[in-house]
N, C-alpha and C positions, 0 to 999 in steps of 0.2 A: 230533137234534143233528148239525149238519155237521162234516167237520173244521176249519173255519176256528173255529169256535166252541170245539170241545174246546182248539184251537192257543193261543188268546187264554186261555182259561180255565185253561191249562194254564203259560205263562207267569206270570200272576196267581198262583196257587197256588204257583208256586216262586220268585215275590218276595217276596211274604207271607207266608209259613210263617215264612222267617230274617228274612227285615229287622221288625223290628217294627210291621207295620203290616197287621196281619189277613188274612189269607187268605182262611179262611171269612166273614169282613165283603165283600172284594171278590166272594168267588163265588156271594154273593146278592145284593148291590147292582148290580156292572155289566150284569149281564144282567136285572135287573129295568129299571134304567134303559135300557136300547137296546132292549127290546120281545125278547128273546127268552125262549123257554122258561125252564124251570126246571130247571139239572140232576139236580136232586134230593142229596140228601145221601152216596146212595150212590157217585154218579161224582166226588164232593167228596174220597170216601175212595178211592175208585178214584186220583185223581190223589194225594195223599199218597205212593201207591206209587212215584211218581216222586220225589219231593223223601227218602223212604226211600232211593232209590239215591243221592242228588245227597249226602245226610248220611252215609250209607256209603262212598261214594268219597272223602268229604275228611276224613274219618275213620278211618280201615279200621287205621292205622297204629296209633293211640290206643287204638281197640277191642282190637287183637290182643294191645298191652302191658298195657293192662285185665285183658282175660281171662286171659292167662296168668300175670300176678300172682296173679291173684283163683285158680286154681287150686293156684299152687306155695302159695298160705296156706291152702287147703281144709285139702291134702294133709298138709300141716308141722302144724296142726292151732291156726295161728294168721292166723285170715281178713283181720284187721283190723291185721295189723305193717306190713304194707308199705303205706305211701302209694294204690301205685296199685289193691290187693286193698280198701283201704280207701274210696276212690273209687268202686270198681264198686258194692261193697255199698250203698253213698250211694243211687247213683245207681237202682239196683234199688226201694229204697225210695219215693225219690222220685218213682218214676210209679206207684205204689199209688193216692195220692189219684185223678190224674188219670185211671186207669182206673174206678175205683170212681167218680166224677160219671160217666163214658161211659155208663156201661150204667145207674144209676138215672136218668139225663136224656135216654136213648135217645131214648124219643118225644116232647117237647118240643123235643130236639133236632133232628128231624125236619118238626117243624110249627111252633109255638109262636115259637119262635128265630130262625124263619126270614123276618124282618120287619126292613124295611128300616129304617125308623125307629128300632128296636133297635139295629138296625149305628152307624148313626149317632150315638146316643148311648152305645153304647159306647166306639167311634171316641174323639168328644173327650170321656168321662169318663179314659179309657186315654191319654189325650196329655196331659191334665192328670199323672196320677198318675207316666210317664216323665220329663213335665219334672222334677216334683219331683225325682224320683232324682235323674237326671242333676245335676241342682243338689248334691243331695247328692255328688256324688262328685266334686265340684268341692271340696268343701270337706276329705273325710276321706280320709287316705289309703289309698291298695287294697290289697285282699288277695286270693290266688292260692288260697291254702288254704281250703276246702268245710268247715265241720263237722256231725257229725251234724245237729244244730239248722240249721247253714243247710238243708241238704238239705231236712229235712222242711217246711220254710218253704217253700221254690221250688217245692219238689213239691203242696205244699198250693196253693199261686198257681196251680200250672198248672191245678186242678181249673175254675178261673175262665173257661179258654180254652172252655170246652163253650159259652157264650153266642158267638155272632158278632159281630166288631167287638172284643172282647177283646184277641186273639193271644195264641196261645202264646209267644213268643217276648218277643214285647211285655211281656207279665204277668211271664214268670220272670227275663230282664234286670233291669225294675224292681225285683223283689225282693231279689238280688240286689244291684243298687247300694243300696237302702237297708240292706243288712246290712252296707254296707262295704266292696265287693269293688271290683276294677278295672272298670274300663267291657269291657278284652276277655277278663279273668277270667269275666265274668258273661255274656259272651254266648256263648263257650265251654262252660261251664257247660251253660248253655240249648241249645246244639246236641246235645251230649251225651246230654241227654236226652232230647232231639228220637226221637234213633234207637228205645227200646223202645218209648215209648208211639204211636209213629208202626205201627212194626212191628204192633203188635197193632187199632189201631183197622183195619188196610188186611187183616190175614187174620181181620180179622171179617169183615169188610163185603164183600169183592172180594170173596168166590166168591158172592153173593147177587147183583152186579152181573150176573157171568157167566149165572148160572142162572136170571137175569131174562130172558136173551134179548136184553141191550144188544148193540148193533152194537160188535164190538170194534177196526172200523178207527178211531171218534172216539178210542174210548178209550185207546186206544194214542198217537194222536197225543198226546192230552192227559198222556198218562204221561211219553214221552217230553220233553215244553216244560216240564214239573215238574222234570226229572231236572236237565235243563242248565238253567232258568234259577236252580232253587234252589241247583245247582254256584256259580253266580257270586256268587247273593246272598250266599252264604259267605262266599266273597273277599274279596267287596267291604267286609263288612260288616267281620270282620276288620281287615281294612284299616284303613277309615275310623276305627274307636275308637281306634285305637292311638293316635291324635295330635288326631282333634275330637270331636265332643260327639254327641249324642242328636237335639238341637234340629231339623236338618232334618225328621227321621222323625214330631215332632211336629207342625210347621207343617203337615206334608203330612196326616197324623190330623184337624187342625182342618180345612184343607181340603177335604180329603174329606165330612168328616161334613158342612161347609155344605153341598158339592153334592148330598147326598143330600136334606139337609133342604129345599134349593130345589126337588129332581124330585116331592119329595113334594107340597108348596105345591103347583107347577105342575100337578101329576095331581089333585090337590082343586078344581082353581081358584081359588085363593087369589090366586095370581100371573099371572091372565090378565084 
């Protein structure tokens, strides 16, 4: 792998991760469609390590009122009084699911998964089921407050992102807005808990990258284009909820999934 390639794939990885629109779908499809290698799954999780600092950086403030709630209720010997001790607990839970699919879908996730065609009809299955949402939250008003029950709901969605073309991000929003929450309720939410199950897929997987003998100049670069482009998708995303809708993120899912569907035609001969 060159660096210009970790560069692109590494950008890719940290728009997709936050914006709702698949990560792991982009960093099997593009490089299937322009003829290059495969990175395989493990420099997939390699670059996570990056969009883990991009969610840590525009985070770090949340996390640190988090945990030190979540401590002073250990200690008081009431976890769950304070709001934000209440939160972390949520939050803890809710990447149980999504760890427990990682590891029994390890080697499908590895082989099986990794099919462009699948991307794609994940793609617009998951842009179908966002519009919904978002419809829906057009119509109920939002809610900032998590409960138990949401949690376990979101966290159960996230189990969903192990397929490509899914997202993570993508899947626990949705969820989310169909329970009722705000559009930037839910995608906060979703960042949230970006961070542990991000944290442990990347100190699985990294030191098996290293000890494989990967050239660590790509992979660095590619950590680095995660870090800062997933920084922005933050922003941005943020951003954009607070006042429009879902819809672009969708249109783009539909389109996406055509173009893969036509590289595929085209590579059958179908379309030549």
């Amino acid at each position: 792998m060159t660096p210009f390639h970790a560069l692109v794939l590494g950008i890719l990885q940290g728009l997709g991760e936050f914006l709702p629109i698949s990560s792991s779908g982009h960093l099997i499809a593009v490089p299937w469609m322009l003829g290059w290698p495969d990175s395989g799954l493990a420099f997939d999780v390699a670059l996570h390590l990056g969009t883990l600092v991009a969610v840590a950086a525009a985070f770090w403030k949340d996390w640190i009122r988090l945990l030190t709630a979540g401590v002073k209720g250990v200690l008081a010997g009431k976890p769950l009084a304070d709001p934000d001790s209440r939160l972390l607990f949520y939050l803890a839970l809710a990447t149980i699911p999504g760890a427990i699919a990682g590891k029994l879908l390890e080697d499908w996730a590895e082989t099986t998964f990794r099919s462009p065609l699948l991307v794609a009809t994940m793609m617009a299955v998951m842009g179908v089921v966002l519009w919904i949402a978002d419809r829906r939250a057009n119509r109920v008003p939002g809610d900032e407050h998590f409960s138990l029950r949401d949690a376990l709901l979101i966290g159960a969605s996230q189990a969903l992102a192990i397929v490509p073309g899914t997202s993570r991000s993508g899947v626990t929003i949705s969820t989310g807005l169909l329970l009722g929450h705000r559009r930037d309720a839910a995608a906060r939410f979703s960042f949230l808990l970006a961070l542990p199950i991000t944290a442990g897929a990347a100190l699985l997987k990294v030191p098996h990258l290293f000890r494989a003998g990967a050239d660590t100049g790509p992979v660095l670069v590619g950590m680095g284009a995660a870090a800062v482009s997933g920084f922005l998708a933050i922003r941005l995303l943020l951003a954009l909820v607070r006042t429009r809708t879902y819809m672009p993120f969708v249109l783009y899912r539909f389109g996406f999934a055509a173009l893969v569907v036509a590289a595929v035609l085209w590579r059958g001969g179908v379309l030549r």
